[in-house]
Residue, then its C-alpha position, 0 to 999 in steps of 0.5 A: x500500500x502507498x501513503x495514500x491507501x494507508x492514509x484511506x484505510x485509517x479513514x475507513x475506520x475511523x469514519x465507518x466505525x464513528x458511523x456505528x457509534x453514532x447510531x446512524x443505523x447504517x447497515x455496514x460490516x468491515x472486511x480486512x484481509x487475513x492470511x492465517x485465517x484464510x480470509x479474503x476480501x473481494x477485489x483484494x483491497x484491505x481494508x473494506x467496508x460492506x454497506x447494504x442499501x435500503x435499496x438491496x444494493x452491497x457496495x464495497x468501499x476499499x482504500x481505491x475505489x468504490x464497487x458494486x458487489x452483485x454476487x461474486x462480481x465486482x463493478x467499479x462505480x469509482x476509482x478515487x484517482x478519477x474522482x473530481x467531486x459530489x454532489x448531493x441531492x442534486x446536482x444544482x444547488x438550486x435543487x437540493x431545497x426541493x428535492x431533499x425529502x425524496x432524494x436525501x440519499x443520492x449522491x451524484x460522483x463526478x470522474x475525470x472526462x466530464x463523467x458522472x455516476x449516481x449512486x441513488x436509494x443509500x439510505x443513512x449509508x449516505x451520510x458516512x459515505x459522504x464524509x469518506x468521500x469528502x477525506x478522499x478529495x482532500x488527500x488526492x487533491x490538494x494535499x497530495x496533488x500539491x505535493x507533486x507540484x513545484x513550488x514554483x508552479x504553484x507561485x507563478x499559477x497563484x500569480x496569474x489568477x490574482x492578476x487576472x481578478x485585481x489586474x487591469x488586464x480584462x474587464x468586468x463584461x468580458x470574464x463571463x465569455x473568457x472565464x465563466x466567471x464573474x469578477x467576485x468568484x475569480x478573487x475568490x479563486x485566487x485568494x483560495x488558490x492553491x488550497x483548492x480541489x486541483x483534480x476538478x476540471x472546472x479549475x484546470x479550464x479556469x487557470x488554462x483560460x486565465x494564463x492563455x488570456x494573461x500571455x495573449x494580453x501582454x502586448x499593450x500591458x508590458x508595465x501591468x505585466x511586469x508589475x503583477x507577475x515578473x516572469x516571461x509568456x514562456x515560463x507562465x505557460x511552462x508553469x500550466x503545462x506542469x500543473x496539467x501534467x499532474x491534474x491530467 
């Protein structure tokens, strides 16, 4: 096991086990690999947590990967290096309100590729699930992830996104067309960078759209570009393709 699965697997125990403790009623047994008594745990990942849905459904939670267990087949419905995030309930904000009492246990698992699985009827296995969910995403995204990036990177990335949201470089009218955004969510963005989640798409389009508008509008800000981020084109768009290198 890495220092990922290790680090998961204690999360597995301790969210899991506080789940029982907690008397969410969740239907749950721990599975963990023992040679000496000849106990196997399907897929091989130690260790596991069974849930069993209100809805019949067996999912294995292990230290990689969320599966579906129909019988002796194992079915991947997430492998935590492609997990970007979740939703739950819905998937707009402005639905959760509405949908709450009918869909409180669906969660909606967004992967890498713009893919989405949905996992629906999870009864109060939903409430633990999310929680181990949520631990994934901080220690495959930003702690790790962050890891595997040189400081440097980080820096001149932090440095764009703050020129791009207090910088004279683009107008108010234009960052929905550029960014997506508005001029409020992009200072947030560059004031939370890089504690953020770095696998997500929505923030690799973000900083690549931000450093290709940044290096197309140098010409015509020489002094603005000096003044907020002290680096050449080329080294601004070496930093991006590090940072995509590592998010893929």
């Amino acid at each position: 096991m890495n220092l990922i699965d290790v680090l998961l697997a204690e999360q597995i125990n301790q969210v899991f086990t506080g789940a029982l403790r907690e008397g969410r009623d969740v239907d749950l047994s721990f599975l963990y690999h023992d040679p000496e008594r000849g106990e196997e745990v399907p897929g091989g990942e130690s260790p596991a947590v069974r849930l069993r849905t209100p809805a019949g459904q067996s999912l294995l939670v292990t230290p990689r990967r969320i599966t579906h267990e129909v019988g002796s087949s194992l079915r991947d419905v997430a492998v935590y290096d492609r997990l970007t995030g979740y939703d739950w309930i819905a998937r707009e904000m402005a639905d959760k309100v509405e949908l709450k009492s009918e869909h409180y246990d669906r969660l909606y698992l967004h992967l890498r590729g713009d893919e989405t699985r949905v996992l629906d009827r999870l009864g109060p296995a939903v409430y633990p699930l999310m929680t181990f969910l949520g631990k994934v995403l901080e220690l495959r995204s930003e702690k790790v992830l962050l890891r595997r990036l040189d400081p440097d990177v980080v820096d001149l990335l932090g440095s764009a996104l703050t020129a791009a949201a207090l910088g004279p470089f683009f107008e108010d009218g234009e960052l929905g067309t550029l960014f997506a955004t508005d001029r409020g969510s992009l200072q947030v963005l560059a004031h939370m960078w890089p504690r953020l989640n770095l696998a997500s798409p929505d923030l690799r389009r973000t900083v690549e759209a931000v450093v290709e508008m940044l290096v197309q509008r140098k010409t015509g800000h020489e002094e603005a570009w000096s003044t907020w981020l002290d680096t050449t084109p080329e080294r601004l768009i070496g930093a991006l393709e590090a940072f995509r290198a590592v998010v893929g």
